[in-house]
N, C-alpha and C positions, 0 to 999 in steps of 0.2 A: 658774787665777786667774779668780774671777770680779768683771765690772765692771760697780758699782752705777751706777745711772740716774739720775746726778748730774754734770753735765758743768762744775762748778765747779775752779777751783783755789783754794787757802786757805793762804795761811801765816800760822803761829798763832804771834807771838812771837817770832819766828824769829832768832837768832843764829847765826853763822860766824865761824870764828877758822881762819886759814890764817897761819902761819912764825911764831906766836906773839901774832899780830896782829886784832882782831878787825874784821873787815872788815865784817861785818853785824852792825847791834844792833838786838833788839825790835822785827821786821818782823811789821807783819801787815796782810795787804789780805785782802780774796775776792773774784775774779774771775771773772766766768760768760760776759764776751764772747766767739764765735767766733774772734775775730782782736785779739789781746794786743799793744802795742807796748809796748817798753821801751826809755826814754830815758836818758841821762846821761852825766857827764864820763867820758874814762877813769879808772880806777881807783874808780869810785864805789861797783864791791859789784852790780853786774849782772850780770858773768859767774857771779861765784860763790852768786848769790842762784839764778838758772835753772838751774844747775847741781843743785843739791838736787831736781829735780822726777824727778830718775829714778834718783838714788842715788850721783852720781858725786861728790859732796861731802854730808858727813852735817852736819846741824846741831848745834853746841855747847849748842846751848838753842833748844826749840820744835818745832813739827810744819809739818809739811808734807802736806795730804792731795789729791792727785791725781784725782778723780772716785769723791769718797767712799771711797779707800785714802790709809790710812796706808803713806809710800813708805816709811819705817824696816823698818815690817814685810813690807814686800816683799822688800826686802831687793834679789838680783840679778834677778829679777823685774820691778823696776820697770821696765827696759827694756824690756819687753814696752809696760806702759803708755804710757810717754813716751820719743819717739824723738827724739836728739839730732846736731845738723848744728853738729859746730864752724868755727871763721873759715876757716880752712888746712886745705885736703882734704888736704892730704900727713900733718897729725895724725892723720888717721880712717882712710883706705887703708890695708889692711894685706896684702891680698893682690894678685898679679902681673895677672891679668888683669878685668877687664869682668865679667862672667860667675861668677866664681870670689867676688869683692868682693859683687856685688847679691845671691849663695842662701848668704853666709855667716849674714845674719838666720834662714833658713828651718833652716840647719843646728840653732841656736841654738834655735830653735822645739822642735826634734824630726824633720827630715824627714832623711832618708837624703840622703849626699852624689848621688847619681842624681834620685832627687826633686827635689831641691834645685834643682838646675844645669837640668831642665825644666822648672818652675817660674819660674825664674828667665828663660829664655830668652823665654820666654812674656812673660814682665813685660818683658823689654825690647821687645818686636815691639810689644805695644799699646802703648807711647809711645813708637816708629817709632826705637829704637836699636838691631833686630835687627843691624846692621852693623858694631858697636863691639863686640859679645858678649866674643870672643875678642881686641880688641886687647889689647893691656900699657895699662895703667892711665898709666903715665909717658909714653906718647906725647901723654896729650890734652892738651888748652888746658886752662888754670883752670877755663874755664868748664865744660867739658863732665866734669871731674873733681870739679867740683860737685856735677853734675848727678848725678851718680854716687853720688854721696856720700847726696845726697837721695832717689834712688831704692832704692840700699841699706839705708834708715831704712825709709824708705814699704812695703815689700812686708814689711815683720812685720806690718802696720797697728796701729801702735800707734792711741791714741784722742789722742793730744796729739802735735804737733810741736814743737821747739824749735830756732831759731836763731842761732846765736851770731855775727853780724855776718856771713854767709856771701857776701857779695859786696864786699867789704873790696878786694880784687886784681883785679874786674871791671870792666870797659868800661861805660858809659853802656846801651849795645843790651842788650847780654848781663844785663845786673843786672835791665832792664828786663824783657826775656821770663820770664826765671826767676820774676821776681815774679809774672807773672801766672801763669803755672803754678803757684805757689803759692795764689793768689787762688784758683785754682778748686778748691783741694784738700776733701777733706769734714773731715780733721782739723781739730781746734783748733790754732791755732798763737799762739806767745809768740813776738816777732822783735824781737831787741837789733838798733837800727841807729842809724847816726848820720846817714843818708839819711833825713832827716825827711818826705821829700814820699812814702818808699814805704807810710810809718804813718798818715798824711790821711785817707784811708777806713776805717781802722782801728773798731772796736766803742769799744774803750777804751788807754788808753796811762796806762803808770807812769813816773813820772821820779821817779830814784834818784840822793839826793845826797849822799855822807860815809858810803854806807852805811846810809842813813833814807829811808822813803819822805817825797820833799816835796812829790808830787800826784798821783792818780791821778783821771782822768774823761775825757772826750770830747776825741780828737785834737785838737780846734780849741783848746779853751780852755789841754789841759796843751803843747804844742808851744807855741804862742804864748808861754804866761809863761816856756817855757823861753827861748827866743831875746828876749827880754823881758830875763830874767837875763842870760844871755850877754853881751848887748850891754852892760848895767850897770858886768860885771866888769871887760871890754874897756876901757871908759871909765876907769874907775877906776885900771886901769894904765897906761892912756898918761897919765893926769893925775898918776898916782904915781913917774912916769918908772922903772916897771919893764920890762927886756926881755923878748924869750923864755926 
């Protein structure tokens, strides 16, 4: 696969229909920030809008092109392009040990399981986890099964990272480290969070409402009117005398 020298994302139109239901309608932005933030209520059509960038949910209507591919026509491929870190490492782990989990990319690649597992070892000593290689995966903390999780993405190198709320079940410390290791990555990264202070520094930020984009620009201005709105709605139901 080869990847044109367009470091854009672009959805063209874009429709998603999941259990009968159409969760996204008529999406389209293009985005060429380094660092992507995506905001919004739960159930608003984020998950399964970033989901499409690597082929794990197909669009009902519209395109999606990755760094000048069309991901349709990638088909399984796209994971090469775009590597994906869901909420819950226990969703993504599939294999027993450290080691076995971070060269299953490489298998995937084409490398021979021997290759692989050297390879891979290698990748864990330069980011100082030679020591975890061989544990069992279910021994670690959230955090370090994270960790795991995202080094397991990172060593295909794809050209895009995606986040799916990946610090959701983290401590303050630990959400915070990770982040900056993420800061310093060379990938483009797209990051759903509802940790608005991690997306501040951010290039650009979308916020996604009902399924429609209802602003994309500069962290300051689209967080702002988000918590702007928030606070409105908030108002309005304790004035409306509705509960949780």
């Amino acid at each position: 696969m080869t990847i044109k020298n367009d470091p854009t994302i672009v959805f063209d139109s874009v429709s998603i229909k999941r259990d009968g239901r159409m969760v996204v309608e008529d999406f389209s932005v293009t985005l060429a920030g380094q660092r992507i933030g995506v905001i919004g209520r739960n159930g608003s059509g984020k998950s399964s809008l970033v989901r499409t960038l690597n082929g794990l949910l197909v669009p009902a209507a519209g395109n999606v092109v990755v760094h000048g591919q069309d991901v349709a026509k990638l088909k399984s491929k796209a994971t090469q392009l775009t590597g994906f870190v869901f909420q819950n490492p226990d969703h993504q782990i599939i294999f027993p040990t450290v080691v076995e989990e971070v060269s299953f990319a490489l298998k995937q690649l084409g490398f021979s399981k021997k290759d692989a597992e050297v390879k891979a070892l290698d990748y864990l000593k330069d980011n100082g986890l030679e020591n975890m290689a061989e544990k069992p995966v279910l021994s670690l903390s959230e955090g370090q099964k994270q960790l795991v999780c995202i080094l397991s993405v990172l060593i295909g190198e794809p050209k895009v990272l995606v986040l799916d709320e990946p610090f959701s079940s983290l401590d303050f410390r630990r959400t915070r480290i990770l982040a900056r290791e993420i800061d310093r990555l060379s990938q483009q990264v797209v990051f759903i969070s509802h940790d608005l202070d991690l997306l501040a520094h951010y290039d650009e930020v979308l916020w996604i409402e009902a399924g429609k984009l209802r602003q994309h620009g500069a962290p300051r201005e689209v967080i702002g009117n988000y918590l702007e709105y928030e606070k409105s709605q908030l108002e309005m139901s304790s004035v409306g005398g509705k509960g949780l």
